[in-house]
C-alpha positions as a printed NumPy array, in Angstrom:
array([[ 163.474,  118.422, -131.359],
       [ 166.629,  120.306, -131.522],
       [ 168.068,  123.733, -132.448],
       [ 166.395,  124.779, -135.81 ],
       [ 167.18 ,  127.631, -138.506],
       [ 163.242,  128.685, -138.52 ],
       [ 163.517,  129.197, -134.325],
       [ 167.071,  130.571, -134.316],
       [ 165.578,  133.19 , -136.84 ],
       [ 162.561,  134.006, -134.735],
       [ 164.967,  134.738, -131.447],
       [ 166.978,  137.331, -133.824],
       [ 164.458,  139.27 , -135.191],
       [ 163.197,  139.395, -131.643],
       [ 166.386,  141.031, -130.598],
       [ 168.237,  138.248, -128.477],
       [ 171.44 ,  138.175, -128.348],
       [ 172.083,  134.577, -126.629],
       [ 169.96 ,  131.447, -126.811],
       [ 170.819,  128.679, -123.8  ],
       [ 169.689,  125.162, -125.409],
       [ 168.488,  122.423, -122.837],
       [ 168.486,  118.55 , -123.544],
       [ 169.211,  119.573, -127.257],
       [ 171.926,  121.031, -129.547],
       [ 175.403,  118.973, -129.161],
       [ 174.507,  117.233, -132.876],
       [ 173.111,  120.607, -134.058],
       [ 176.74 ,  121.62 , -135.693],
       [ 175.384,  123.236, -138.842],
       [ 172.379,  125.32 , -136.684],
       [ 175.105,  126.705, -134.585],
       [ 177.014,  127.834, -137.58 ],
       [ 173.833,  129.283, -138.887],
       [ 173.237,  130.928, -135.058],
       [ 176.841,  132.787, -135.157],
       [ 176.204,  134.063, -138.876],
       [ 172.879,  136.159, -136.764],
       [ 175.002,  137.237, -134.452],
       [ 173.543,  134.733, -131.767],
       [ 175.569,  133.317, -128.92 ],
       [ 175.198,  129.775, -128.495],
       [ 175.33 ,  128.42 , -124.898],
       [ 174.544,  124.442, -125.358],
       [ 173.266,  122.105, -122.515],
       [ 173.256,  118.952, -122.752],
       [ 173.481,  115.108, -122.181],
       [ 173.343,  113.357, -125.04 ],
       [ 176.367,  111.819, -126.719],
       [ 178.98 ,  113.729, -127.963],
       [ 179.067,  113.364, -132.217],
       [ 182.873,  113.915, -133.745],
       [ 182.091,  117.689, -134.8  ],
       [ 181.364,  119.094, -131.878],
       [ 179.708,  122.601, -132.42 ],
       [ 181.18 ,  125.924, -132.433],
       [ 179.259,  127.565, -129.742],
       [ 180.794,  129.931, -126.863],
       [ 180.056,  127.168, -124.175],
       [ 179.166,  123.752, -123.706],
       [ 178.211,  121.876, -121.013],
       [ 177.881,  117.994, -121.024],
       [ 179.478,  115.891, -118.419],
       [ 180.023,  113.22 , -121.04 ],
       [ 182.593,  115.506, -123.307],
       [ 186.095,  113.495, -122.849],
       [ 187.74 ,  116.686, -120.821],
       [ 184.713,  117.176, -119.036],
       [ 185.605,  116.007, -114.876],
       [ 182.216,  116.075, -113.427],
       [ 182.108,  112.774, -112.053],
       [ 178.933,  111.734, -112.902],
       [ 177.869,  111.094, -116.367],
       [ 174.536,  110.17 , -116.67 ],
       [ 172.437,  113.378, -115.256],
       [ 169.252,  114.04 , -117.438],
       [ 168.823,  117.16 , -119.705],
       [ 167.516,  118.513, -116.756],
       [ 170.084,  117.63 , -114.045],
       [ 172.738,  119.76 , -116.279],
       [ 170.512,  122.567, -116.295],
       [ 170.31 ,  122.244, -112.301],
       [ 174.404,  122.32 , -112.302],
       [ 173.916,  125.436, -114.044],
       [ 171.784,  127.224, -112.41 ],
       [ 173.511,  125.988, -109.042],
       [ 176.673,  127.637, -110.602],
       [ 174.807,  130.367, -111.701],
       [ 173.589,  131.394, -108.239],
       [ 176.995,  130.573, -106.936],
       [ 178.563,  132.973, -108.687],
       [ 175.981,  135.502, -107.925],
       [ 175.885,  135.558, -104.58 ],
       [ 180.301,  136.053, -105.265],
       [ 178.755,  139.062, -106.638],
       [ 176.368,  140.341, -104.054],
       [ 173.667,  140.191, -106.717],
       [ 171.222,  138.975, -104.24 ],
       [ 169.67 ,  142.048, -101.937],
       [ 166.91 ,  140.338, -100.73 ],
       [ 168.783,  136.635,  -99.609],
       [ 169.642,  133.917, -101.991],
       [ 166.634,  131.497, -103.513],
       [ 166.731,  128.277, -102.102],
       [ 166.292,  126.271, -105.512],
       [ 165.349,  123.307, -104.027],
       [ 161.816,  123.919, -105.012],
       [ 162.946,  123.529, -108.578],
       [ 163.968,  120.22 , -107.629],
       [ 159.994,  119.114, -108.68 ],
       [ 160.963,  119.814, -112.337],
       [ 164.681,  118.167, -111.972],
       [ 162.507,  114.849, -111.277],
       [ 160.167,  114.851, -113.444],
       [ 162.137,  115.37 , -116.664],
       [ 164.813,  112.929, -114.952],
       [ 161.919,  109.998, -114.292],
       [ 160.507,  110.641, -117.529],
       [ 163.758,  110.745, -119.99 ],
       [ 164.563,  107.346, -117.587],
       [ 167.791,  108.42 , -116.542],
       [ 169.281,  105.867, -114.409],
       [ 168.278,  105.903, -110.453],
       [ 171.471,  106.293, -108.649],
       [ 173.886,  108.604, -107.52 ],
       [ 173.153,  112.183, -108.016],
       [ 169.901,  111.24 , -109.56 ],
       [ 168.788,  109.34 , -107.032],
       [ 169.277,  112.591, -104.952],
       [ 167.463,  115.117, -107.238],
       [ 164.568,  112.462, -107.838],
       [ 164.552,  111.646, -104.155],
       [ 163.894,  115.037, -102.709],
       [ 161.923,  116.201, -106.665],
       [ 159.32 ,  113.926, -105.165],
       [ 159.233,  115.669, -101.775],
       [ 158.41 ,  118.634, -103.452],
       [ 155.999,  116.723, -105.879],
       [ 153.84 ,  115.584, -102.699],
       [ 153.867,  119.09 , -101.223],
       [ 151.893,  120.931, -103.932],
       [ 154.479,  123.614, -103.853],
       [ 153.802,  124.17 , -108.047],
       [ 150.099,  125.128, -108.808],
       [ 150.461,  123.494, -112.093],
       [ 151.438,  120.208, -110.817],
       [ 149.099,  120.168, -108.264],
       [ 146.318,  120.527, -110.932],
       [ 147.929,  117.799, -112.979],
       [ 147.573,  115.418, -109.985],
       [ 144.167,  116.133, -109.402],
       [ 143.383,  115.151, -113.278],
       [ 145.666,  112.133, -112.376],
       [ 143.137,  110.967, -109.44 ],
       [ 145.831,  111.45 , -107.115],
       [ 145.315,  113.083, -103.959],
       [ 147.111,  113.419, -100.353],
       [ 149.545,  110.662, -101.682],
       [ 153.093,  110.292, -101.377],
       [ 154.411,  110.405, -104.927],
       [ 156.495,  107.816, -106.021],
       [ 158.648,  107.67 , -109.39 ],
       [ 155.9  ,  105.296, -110.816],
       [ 153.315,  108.32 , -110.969],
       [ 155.63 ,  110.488, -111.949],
       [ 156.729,  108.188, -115.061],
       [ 153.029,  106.793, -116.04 ],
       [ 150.422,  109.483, -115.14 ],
       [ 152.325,  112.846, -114.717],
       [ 155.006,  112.699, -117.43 ],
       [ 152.862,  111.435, -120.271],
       [ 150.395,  114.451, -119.679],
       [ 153.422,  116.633, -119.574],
       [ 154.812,  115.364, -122.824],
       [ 151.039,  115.15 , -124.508],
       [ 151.63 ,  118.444, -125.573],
       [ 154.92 ,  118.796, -127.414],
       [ 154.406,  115.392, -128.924],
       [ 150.879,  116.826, -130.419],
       [ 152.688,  120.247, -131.43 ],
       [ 151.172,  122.433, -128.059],
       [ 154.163,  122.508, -126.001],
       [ 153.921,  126.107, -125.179],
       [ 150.936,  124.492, -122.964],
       [ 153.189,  122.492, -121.033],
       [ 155.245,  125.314, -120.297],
       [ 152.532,  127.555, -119.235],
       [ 151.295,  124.762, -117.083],
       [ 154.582,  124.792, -114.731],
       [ 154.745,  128.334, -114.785],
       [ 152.033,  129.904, -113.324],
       [ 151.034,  130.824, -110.292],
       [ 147.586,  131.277, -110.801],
       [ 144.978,  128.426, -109.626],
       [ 141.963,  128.731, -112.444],
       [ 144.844,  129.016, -115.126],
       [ 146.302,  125.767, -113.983],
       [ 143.07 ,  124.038, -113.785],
       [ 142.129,  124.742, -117.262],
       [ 145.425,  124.125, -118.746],
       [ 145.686,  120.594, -116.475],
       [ 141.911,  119.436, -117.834],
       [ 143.753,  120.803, -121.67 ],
       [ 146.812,  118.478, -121.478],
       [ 144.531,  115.634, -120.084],
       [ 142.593,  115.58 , -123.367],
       [ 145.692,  115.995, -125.241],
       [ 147.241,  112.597, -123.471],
       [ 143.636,  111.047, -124.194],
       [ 144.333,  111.423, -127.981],
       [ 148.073,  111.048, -127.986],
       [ 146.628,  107.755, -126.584],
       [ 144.21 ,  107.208, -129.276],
       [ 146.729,  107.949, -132.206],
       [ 149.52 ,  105.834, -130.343],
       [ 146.741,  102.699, -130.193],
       [ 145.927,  103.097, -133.801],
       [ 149.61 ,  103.046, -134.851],
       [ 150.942,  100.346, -132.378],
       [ 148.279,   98.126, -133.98 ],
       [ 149.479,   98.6  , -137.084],
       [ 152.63 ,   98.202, -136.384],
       [ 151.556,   94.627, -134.898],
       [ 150.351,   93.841, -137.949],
       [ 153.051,   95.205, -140.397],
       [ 155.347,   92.564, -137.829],
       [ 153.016,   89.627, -137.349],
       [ 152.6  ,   89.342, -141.438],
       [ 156.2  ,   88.962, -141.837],
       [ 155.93 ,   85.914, -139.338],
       [ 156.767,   82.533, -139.583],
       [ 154.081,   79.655, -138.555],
       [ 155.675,   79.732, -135.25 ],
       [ 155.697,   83.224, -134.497],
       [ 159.419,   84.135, -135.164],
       [ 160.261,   87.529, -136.808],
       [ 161.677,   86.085, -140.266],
       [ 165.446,   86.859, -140.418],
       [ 165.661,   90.001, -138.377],
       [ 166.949,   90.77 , -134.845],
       [ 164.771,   94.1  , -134.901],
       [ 162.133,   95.618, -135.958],
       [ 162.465,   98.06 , -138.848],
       [ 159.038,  100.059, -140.043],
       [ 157.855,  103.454, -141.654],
       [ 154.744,  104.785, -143.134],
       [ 152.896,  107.815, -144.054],
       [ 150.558,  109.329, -141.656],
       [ 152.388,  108.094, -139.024],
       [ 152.956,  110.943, -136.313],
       [ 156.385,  112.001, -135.589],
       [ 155.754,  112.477, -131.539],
       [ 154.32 ,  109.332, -130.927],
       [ 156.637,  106.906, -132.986],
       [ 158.999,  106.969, -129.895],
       [ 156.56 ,  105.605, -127.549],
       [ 155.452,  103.383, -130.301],
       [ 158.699,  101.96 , -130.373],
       [ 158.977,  101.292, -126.899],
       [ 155.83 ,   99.11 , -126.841],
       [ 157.368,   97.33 , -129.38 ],
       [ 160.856,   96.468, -127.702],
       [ 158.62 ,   95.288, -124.501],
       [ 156.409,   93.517, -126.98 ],
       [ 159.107,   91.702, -128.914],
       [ 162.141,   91.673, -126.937],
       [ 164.302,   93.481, -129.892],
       [ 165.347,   96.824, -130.696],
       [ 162.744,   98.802, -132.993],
       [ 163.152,  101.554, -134.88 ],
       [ 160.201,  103.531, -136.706],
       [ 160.158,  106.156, -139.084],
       [ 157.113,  108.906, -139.942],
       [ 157.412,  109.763, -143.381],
       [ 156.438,  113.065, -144.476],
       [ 157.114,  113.86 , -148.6  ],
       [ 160.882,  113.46 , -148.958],
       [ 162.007,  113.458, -145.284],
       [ 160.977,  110.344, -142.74 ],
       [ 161.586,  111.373, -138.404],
       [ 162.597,  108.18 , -136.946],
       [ 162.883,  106.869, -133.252],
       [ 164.622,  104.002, -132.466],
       [ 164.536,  102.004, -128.888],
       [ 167.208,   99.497, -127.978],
       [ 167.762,   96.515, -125.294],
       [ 170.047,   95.824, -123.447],
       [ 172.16 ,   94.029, -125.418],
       [ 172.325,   96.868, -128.465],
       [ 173.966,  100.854, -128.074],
       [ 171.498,  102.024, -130.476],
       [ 173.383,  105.318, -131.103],
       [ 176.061,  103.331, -132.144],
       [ 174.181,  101.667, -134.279],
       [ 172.914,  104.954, -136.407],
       [ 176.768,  106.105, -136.398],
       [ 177.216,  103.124, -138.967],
       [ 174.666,  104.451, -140.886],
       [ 175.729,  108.128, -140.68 ],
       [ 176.028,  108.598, -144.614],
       [ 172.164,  107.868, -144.984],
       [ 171.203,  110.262, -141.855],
       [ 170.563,  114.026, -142.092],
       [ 170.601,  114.674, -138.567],
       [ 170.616,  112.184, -135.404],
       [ 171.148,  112.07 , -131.728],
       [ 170.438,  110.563, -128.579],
       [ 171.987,  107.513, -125.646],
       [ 172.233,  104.261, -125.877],
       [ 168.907,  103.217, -124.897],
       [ 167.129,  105.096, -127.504],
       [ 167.49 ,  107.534, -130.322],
       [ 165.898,  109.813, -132.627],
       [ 166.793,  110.706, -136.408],
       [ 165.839,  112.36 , -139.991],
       [ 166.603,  110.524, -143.073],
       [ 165.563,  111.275, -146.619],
       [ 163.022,  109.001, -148.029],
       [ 165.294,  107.709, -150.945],
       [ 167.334,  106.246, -148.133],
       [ 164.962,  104.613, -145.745],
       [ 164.936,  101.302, -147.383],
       [ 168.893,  101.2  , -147.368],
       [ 168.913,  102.58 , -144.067],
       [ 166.747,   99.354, -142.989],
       [ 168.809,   97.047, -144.558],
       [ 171.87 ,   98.354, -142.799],
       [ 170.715,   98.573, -139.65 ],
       [ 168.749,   94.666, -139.525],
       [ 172.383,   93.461, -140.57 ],
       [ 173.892,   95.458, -137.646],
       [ 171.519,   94.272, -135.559],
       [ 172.187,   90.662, -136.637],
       [ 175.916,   90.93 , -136.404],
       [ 175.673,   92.934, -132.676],
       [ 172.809,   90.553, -130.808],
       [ 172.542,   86.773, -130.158],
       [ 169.554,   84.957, -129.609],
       [ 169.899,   85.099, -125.866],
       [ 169.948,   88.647, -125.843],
       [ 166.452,   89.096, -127.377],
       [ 165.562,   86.546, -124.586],
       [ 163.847,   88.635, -121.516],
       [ 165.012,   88.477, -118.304],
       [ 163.393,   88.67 , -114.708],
       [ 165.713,   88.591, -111.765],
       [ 164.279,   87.827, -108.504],
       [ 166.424,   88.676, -105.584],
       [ 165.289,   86.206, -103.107],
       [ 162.506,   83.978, -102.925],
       [ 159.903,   84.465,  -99.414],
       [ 157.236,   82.907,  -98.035],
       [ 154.221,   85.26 ,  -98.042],
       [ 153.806,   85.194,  -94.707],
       [ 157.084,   86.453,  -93.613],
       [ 155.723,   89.832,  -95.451],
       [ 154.6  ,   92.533,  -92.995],
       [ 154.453,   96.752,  -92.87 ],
       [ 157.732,   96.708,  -91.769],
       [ 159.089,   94.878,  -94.418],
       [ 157.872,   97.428,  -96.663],
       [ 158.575,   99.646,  -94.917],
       [ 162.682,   98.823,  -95.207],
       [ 162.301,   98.174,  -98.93 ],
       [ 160.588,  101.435,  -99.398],
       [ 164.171,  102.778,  -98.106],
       [ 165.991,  101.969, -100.913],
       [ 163.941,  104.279, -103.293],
       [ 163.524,  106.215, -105.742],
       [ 163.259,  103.113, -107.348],
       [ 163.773,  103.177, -111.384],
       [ 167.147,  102.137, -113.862],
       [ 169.545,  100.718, -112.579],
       [ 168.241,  101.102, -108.91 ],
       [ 164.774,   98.671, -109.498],
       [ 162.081,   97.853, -107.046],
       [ 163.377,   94.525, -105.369],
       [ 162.019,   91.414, -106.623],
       [ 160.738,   88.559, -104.39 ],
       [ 159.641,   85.031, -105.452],
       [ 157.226,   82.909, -103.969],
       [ 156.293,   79.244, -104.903],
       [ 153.464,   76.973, -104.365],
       [ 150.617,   80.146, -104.44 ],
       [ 147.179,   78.985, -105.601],
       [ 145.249,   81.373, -107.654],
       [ 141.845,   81.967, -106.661],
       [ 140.651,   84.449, -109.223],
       [ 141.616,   86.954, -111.945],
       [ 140.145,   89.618, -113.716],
       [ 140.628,   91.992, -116.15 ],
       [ 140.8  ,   95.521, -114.875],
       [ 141.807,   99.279, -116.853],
       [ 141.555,   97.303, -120.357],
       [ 145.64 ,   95.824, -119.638],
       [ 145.855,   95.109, -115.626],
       [ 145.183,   91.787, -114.251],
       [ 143.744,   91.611, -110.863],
       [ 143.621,   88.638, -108.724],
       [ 143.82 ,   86.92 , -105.592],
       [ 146.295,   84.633, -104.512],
       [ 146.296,   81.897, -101.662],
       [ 149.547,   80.436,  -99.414],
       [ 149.288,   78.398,  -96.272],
       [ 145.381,   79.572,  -95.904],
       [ 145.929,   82.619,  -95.911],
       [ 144.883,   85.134,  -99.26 ],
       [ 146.455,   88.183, -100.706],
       [ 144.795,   91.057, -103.105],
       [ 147.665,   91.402, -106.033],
       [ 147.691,   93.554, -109.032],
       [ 149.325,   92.661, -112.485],
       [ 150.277,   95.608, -114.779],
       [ 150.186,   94.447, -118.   ],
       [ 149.007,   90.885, -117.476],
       [ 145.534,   91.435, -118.197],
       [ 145.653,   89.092, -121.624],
       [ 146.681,   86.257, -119.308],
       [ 143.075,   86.458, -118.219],
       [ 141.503,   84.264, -116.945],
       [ 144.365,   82.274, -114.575],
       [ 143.153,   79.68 , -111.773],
       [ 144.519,   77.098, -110.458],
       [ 147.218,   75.204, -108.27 ],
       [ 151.013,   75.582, -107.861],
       [ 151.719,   78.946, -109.43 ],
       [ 155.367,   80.378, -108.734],
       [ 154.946,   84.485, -108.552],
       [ 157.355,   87.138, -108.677],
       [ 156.149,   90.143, -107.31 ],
       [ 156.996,   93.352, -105.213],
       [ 154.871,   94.183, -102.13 ],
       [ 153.352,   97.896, -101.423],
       [ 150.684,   99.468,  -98.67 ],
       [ 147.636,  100.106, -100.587],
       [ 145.1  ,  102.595,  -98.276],
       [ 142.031,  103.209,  -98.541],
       [ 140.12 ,  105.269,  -97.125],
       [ 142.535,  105.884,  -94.488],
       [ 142.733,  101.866,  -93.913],
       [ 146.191,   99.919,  -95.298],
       [ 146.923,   96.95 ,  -96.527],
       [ 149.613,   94.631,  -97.55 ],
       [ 149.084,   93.931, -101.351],
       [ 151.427,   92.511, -104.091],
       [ 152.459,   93.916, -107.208],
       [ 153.108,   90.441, -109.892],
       [ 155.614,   90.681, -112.397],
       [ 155.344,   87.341, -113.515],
       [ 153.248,   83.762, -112.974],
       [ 154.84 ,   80.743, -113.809]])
């Protein structure tokens, strides 16, 4: 979470003499201050917006500093890491460092999509390239740790697409750090040997299973901390967000928390672990809302904070939380109409399902990586007839839908409390994919929405 006086410490007594931060440090003024005192040089990387006091480190590099001319601004933690290293090995080879050839560093690219897909980094330009041929390397098994993490995944001789990367891979990948284990994580992309991986694979899947668990417990109460401050109708009394803390709450899983939320309620939310004096918050925006903005009107009440626009993390001191909410609900209200806590599906054309075929997959499937900004096209049909629906992996609705005769297997993520749904003249929006089986495809249908 950031550059820290305990860790900064630790790499002293150790006897290093430079620390490189990644995804962290550009709001960590005071730590690099603290850093310099040790005799530490401070090389920050990073992508997060730039605060006003910028820290005093011997380099920075963050394409969205004001001089900065790299012409893309939105690379992941990650993707400014990859610039470096690209430079690094530039320079290198100036240098005839390399006796035995230069690495290709594509093979790195695996770990350039992943953290891109799973910090959601927008889908397009040089992202889109990095993710594009990250997932190349993702299907080829070329890391023994990820290749053990797909196996716990259930996936095998598949073609990995930015939706496994983002729901299955990731959250197993982040299991650990958000539990207080990332050193597993690491180890887990590191090695080279096959048992190790394995075990440490089989480890993080247990530590998703209860980062799962605790996230449950704590979205539910969250539901019900909302849903009591309801009107008859269902309407969130007075506020434009949501704005909750508690004890016991655990600091790596409010963020994903808080995302539920915003898809729940259509509304930014922002929750806060309290722990004796100090409360960790994570806050998750809409469209509508720049929800760093939003904390730099509250600066005076923050210790520390950080993050994009989409979503944000924080400390604040307990004496201050209940100002802090107060502050940020009348942002809120000032910043967002109704129609922005309104949700939105935009279907790019509407079809007839029997124009659909492999090969018009096939040319959607083109236009991937699919993910912000770049999202899976949307078609529309009208006049389906739903034949049956049923509840499948506790949330997914399954069902099977019927147009001119003819009837189509379709999955909906998400949809499973719509259960049951049957019936005449449904419109659906939907995406399709090849499902295969047993070395057998099919055309299938992925519903966003029945109407």
């Amino acid at each position: 979470y950031g550059l820290n006086v305990d860790a900064l410490k630790k790499f002293s007594e150790e006897g290093a003499n430079l620390v490189v931060t990644t995804d962290c440090g550009i709001s960590n003024y005071d730590e690099v201050v603290f850093a310099r005192s040790l005799g530490l040089d401070i090389i920050i990387t990073d992508h997060h917006e730039i605060p006003d006091k910028i820290p005093p480190a011997l380099s920075i590099l963050n394409p969205k500093q004001s001089e900065c001319n790299f012409p893309f601004k939105e690379l992941a933690g990650v993707g400014v890491v990859f610039n470096l290293i690209m430079a690094l090995r530039l320079r290198l080879r100036e240098m005839n460092y390399f006796s035995n050839g230069v690495p290709n560093i594509k093979r790195y690219l695996d770990l350039v999509a992943l953290g891109t897909v799973a910090d959601l980094m927008p889908l397009i330009n040089e992202n889109r390239i990095l993710v594009k041929f990250g997932l190349d390397e993702i299907t080829n098994d070329n890391r023994e740790g990820i290749r053990a993490l797909k196996r716990v995944c259930g996936m095998r001789n598949t073609k990995i697409r930015t939706g496994q990367v983002g729901f299955q891979l990731a959250p197993r990948i982040n299991a650990a750090g958000r539990l207080g284990r990332a050193d597993i994580a690491v180890r887990l992309l590191t090695t080279e040997d096959k048992k190790e991986a394995v075990e440490l694979a089989g480890l993080l899947d247990r530590e998703n299973s209860s980062r799962k668990a605790i996230g449950e417990k704590m979205l539910l109460e969250s539901i019900s901390m909302i849903e009591s401050d309801m009107d008859p109708t269902g309407r969130i009394l007075n506020n434009k967000g949501i704005f909750l803390f508690s004890e016991g709450w655990h600091p790596g899983v409010i963020g994903i928390v808080a995302s539920r939320l915003v898809e729940r309620y259509n509304r930014p939310a922002i929750l806060i672990a309290v722990d004796g004096d100090t409360g960790r918050g994570s806050a998750r925006g809409v469209s509508g809302f720049h929800i760093l903005e939003g904390l730099k009107k509250c600066d005076s009440l923050l210790e520390r904070y950080g993050g994009h626009k989409a979503a944000a993390g924080f400390t604040v001191k307990r004496e201050n939380i209940e100002r802090l909410g107060g502050d940020l609900m009348k942002i809120l209200s000032e910043s967002l109409i109704n129609e922005d806590l309104v949700p939105e599906l935009l279907i790019d054309i509407l079809v007839s399902l029997d124009e659909l075929d492999a090969k018009a997959v096939s040319e959607i499937e083109n236009l991937a990586p699919f993910g912000p900004l770049n999202s899976e096209p949307v078609l529309g049909a009208t006049d389906t007839h739903v034949l049956w629906t049923n509840v499948v992996g506790e949330r997914h609705l399954k069902l099977k839908v019927k147009q001119k005769g003819e009837a189509w297997d379709a999955i909906g993520f998400g949809l499973g409390d719509r259960h049951p749904v049957k019936g005449h003249v449904f419109d659906i929006a939907f995406s399709p994919y090849m499902d295969e089986w047993r070395g057998v495809k099919s055309l299938k249908l992925r519903v966003k929405e029945l109407y």
